[in-house]
Structures are given as structure tokens and as C-alpha cells.
C-alpha positions in Angstrom: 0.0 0.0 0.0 1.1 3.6 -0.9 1.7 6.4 1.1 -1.6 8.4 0.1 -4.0 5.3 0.7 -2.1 4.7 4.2 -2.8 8.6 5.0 -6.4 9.0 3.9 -7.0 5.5 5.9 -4.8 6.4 9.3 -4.2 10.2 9.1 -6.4 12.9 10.9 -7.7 15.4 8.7 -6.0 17.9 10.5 -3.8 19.9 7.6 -5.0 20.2 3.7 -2.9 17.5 1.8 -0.4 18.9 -0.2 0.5 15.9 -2.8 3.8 15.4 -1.6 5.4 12.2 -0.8 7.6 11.9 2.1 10.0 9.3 2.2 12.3 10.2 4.7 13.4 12.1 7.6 17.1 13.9 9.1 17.0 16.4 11.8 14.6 19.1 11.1 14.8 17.7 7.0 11.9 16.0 4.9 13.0 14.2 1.7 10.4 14.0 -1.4 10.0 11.0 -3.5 10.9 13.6 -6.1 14.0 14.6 -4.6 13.2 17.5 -3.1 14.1 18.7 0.8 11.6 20.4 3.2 12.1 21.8 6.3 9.3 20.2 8.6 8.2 23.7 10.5 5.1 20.8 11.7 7.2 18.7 13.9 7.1 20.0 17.3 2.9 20.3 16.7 1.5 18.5 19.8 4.6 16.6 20.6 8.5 17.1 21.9 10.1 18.1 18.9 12.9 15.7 18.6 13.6 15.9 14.6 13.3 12.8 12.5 16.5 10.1 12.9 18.0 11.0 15.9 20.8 9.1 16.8 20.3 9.5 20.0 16.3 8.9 20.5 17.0 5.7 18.2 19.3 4.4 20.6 16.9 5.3 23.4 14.5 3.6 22.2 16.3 0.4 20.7 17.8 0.1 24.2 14.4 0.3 25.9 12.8 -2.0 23.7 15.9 -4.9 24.3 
């Protein structure tokens, strides 16, 4: 299942959809499946703004999960 189908099914309809893609996450950085980088100013909405691929966090968690 695609992205879209997976956000229309899970997602709140919180924000207008914008017909992009993500496919990744670094730090404060959002990566297209068209190549193209976006700053996520969205993150800290509602939760701790951690960024996306912390090194840190994902041993955190990885630890806490063993």
C-alpha cells in the first residue's frame, strides 16, 4: 500500500494534503520521493520536537525495547 491510501485511511484530517510524498526524515529535513528537501516547521505540533533520525532517540529507544 502507498503512502496516500495509508494517510487517507490512518491520518487525521488535520492539515490540507499537499500531494507530496515523504519518504524520509534527518533532523529538522523531509525528503520527497521527487528529490526535493523540506524543512518540517510541523514537527514540534503537539509533541516534543525531537527531529526525524536521531541518533540519539533511536538508541533510546532500541535500548528500551531490548
Amino acid at each position: 500500500m502507498t503512502q496516500p491510501p495509508l494517510e487517507s485511511r490512518y491520518a487525521l484530517e488535520v492539515y490540507p494534503r499537499r500531494g507530496i510524498n515523504i519518504v524520509r526524515g534527518e533532523g529538522a529535513s523531509l525528503f520527497s520521493d521527487d528529490g526535493k528537501t523540506y524543512i518540517d516547521c510541523a514537527a514540534g505540533v503537539g509533541v516534543a520536537n525531537i527531529g526525524h533520525s536521531n541518533p540519539v532517540v533511536i538508541k533510546a529507544l532500541t535500548d528500551q525495547a531490548e
